[in-house]
DOBA-860520 format. One record per residue: x, y, z of N, C-alpha, C in turn; residue number from 1. Coordinates in steps of 0.02 Angstrom, whole numbers. Example, Ala and Ser with C-alpha at 12.3 -4.5 7.8 and 13.67 -1.06 7.14 Angstrom:
BEGIN
nxx = 660&nyy = -284&nzz = 390&caxx = 615&cayy = -225&cazz = 390&cxx = 660&cyy = -165&czz = 390&i = 1
nxx = 642&nyy = -112&nzz = 354&caxx = 684&cayy = -53&cazz = 357&cxx = 645&cyy = 2&czz = 394&i = 2
This chain:
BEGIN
nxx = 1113&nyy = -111&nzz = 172&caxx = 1093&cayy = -50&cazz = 140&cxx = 1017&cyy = -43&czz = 144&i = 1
nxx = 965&nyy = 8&nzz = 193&caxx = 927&cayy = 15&cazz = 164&cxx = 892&cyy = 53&czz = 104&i = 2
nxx = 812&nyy = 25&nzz = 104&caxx = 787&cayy = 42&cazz = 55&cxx = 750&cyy = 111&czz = 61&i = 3
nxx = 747&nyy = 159&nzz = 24&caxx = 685&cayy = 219&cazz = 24&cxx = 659&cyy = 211&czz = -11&i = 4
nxx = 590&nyy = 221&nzz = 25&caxx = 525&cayy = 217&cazz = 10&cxx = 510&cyy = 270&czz = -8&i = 5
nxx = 441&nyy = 303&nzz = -29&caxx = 419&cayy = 368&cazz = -31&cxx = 364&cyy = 359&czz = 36&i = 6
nxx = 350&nyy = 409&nzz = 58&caxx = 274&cayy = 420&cazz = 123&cxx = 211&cyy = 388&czz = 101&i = 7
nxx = 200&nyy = 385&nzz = 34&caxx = 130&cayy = 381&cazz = 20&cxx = 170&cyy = 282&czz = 1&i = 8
nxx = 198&nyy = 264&nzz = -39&caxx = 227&cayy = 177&cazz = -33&cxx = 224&cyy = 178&czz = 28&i = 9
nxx = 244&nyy = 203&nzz = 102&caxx = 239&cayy = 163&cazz = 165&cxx = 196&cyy = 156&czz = 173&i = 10
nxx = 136&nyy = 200&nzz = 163&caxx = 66&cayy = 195&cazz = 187&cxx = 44&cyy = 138&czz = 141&i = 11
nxx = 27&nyy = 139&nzz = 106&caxx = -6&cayy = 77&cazz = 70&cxx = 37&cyy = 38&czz = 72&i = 12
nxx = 103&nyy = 25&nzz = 113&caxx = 124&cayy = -38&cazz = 134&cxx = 90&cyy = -81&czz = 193&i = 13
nxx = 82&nyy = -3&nzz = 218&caxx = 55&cayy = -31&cazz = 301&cxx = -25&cyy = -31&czz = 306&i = 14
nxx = -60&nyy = 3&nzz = 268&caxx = -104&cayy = -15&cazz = 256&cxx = -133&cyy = -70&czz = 228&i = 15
nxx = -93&nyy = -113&nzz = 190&caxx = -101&cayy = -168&cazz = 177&cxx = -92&cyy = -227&czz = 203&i = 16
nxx = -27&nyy = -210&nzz = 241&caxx = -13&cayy = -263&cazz = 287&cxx = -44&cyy = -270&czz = 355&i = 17
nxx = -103&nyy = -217&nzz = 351&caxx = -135&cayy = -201&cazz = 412&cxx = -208&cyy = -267&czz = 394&i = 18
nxx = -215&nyy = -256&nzz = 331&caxx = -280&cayy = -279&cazz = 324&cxx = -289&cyy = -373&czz = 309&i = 19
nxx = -334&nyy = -388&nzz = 343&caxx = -364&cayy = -464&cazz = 355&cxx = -341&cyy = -500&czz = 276&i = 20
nxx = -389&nyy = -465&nzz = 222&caxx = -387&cayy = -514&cazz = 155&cxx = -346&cyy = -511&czz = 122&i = 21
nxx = -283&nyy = -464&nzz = 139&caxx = -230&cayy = -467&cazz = 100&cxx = -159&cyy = -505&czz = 127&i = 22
nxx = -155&nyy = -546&nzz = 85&caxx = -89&cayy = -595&cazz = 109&cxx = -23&cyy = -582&czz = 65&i = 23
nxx = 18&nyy = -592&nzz = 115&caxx = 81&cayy = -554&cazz = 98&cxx = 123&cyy = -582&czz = 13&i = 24
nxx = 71&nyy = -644&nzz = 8&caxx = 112&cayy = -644&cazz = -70&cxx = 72&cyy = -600&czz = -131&i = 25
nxx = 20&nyy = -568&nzz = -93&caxx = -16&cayy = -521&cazz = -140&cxx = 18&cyy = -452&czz = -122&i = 26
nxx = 36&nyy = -438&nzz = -79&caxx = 80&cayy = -401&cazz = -63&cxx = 155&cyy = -398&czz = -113&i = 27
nxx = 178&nyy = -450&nzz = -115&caxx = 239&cayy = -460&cazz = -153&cxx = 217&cyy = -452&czz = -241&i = 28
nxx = 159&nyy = -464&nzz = -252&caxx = 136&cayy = -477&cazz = -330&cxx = 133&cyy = -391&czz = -332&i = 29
nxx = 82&nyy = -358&nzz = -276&caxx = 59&cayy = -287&cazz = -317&cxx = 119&cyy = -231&czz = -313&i = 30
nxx = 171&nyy = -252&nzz = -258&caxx = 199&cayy = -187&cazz = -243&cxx = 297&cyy = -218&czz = -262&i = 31
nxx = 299&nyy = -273&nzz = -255&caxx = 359&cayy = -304&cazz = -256&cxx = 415&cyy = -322&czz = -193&i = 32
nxx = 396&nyy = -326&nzz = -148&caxx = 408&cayy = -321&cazz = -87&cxx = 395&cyy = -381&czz = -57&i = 33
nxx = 444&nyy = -423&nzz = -21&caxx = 426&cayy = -495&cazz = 15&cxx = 410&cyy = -461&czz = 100&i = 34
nxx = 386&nyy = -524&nzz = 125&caxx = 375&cayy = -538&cazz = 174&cxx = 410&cyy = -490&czz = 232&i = 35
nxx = 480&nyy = -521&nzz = 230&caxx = 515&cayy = -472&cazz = 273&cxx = 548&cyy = -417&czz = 264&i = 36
nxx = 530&nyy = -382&nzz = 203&caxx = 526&cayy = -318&cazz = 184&cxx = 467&cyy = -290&czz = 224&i = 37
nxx = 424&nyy = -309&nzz = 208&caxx = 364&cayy = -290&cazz = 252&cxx = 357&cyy = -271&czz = 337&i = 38
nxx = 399&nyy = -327&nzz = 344&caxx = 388&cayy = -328&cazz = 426&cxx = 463&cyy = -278&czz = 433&i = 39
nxx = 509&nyy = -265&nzz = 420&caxx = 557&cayy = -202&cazz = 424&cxx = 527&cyy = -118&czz = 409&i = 40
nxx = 495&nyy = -137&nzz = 359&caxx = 447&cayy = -63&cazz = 351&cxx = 401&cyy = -54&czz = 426&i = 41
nxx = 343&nyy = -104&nzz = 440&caxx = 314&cayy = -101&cazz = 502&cxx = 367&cyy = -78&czz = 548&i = 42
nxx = 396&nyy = -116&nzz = 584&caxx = 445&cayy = -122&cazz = 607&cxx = 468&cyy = -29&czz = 630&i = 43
nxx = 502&nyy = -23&nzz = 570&caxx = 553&cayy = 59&cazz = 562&cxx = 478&cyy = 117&czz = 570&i = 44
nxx = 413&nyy = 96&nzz = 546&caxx = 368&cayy = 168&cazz = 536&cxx = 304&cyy = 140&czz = 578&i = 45
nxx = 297&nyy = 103&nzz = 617&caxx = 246&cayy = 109&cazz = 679&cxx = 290&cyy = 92&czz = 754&i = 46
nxx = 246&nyy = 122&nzz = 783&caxx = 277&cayy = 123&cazz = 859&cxx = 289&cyy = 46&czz = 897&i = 47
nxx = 335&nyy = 45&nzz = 934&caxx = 355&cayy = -52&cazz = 959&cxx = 278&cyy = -71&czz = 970&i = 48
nxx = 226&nyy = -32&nzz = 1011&caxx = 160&cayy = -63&cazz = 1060&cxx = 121&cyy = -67&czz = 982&i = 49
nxx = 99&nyy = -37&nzz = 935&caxx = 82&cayy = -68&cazz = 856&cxx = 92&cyy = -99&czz = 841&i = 50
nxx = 175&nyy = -100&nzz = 812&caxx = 229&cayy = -154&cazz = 776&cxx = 197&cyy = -216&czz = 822&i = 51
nxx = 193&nyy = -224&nzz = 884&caxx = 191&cayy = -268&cazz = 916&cxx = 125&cyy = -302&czz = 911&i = 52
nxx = 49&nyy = -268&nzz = 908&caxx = 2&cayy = -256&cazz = 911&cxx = -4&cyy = -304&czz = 821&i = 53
nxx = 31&nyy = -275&nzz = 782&caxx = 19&cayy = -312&cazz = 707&cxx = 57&cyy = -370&czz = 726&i = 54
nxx = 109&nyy = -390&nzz = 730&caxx = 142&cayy = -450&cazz = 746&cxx = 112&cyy = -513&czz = 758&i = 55
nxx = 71&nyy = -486&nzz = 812&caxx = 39&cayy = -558&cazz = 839&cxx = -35&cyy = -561&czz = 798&i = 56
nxx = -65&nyy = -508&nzz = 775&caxx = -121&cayy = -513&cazz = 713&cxx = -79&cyy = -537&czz = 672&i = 57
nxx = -49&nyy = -566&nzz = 633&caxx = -12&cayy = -588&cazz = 572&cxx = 25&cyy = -646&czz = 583&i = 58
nxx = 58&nyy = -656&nzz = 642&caxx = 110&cayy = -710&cazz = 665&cxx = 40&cyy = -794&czz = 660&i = 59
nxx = 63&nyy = -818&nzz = 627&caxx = 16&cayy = -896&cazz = 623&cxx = -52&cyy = -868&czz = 582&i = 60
nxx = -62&nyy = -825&nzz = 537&caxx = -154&cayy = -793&cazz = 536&cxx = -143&cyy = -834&czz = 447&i = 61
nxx = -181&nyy = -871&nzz = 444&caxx = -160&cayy = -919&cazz = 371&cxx = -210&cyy = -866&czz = 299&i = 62
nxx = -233&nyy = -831&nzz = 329&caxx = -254&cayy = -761&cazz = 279&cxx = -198&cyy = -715&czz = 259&i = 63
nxx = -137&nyy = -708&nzz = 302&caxx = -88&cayy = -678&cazz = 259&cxx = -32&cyy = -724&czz = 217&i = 64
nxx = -48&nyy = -787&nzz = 201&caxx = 7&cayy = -837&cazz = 174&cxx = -50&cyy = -890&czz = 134&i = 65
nxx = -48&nyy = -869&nzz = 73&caxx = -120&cayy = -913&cazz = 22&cxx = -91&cyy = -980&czz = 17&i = 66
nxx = -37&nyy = -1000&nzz = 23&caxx = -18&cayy = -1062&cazz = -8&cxx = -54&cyy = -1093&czz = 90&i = 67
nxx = -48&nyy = -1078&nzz = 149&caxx = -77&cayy = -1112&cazz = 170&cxx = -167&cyy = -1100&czz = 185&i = 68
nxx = -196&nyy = -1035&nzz = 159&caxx = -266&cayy = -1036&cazz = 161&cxx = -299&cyy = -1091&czz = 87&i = 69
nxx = -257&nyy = -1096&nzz = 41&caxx = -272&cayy = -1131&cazz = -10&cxx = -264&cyy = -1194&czz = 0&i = 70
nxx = -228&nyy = -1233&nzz = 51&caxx = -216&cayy = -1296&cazz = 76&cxx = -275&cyy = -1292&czz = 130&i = 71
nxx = -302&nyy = -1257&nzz = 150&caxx = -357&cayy = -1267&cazz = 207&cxx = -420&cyy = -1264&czz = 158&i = 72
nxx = -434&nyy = -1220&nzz = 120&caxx = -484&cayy = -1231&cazz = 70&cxx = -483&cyy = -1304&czz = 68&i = 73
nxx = -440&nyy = -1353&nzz = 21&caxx = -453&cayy = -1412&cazz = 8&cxx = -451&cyy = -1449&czz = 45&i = 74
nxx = -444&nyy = -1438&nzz = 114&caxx = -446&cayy = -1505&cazz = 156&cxx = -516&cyy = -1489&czz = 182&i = 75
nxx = -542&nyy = -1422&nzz = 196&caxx = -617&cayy = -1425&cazz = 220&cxx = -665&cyy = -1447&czz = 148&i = 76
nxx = -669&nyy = -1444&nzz = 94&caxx = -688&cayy = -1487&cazz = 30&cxx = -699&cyy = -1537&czz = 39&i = 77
């Protein structure tokens, strides 16, 4: 079953998931939405060469997943 969104929730989905300092469990705290909610929204409302284009900006980037930028904090400490 999907979900509907409203136009202006996609945008500040994807606008968020577009951007460097925001990591997807802040994502999940402000809007309620996990991970692969996220990447289904991308996914369904940007074009494959975007979708594709964010993918690999995000795929391994330890700025969108705090539990491992917060484990890199303390090991460079």
């Amino acid at each position: 079953m999907a979900i509907l969104y409203t136009e202006e929730f996609i945008k500040t989905i994807i606008r968020m998931a577009w951007a460097d300092d925001i990591s997807f469990d802040k994502i999940k705290r402000d809007l309620g939405i996990s991970e692969s909610e996220v990447i289904k929204v991308m996914r369904s409302n940007l074009n494959s060469n975007r979708f594709k284009l964010w993918r690999r900006r995000v795929t391994g980037r330890k700025s969108k997943h705090e539990k491992r930028t917060k484990l890199l904090e303390r090991l460079i400490d």
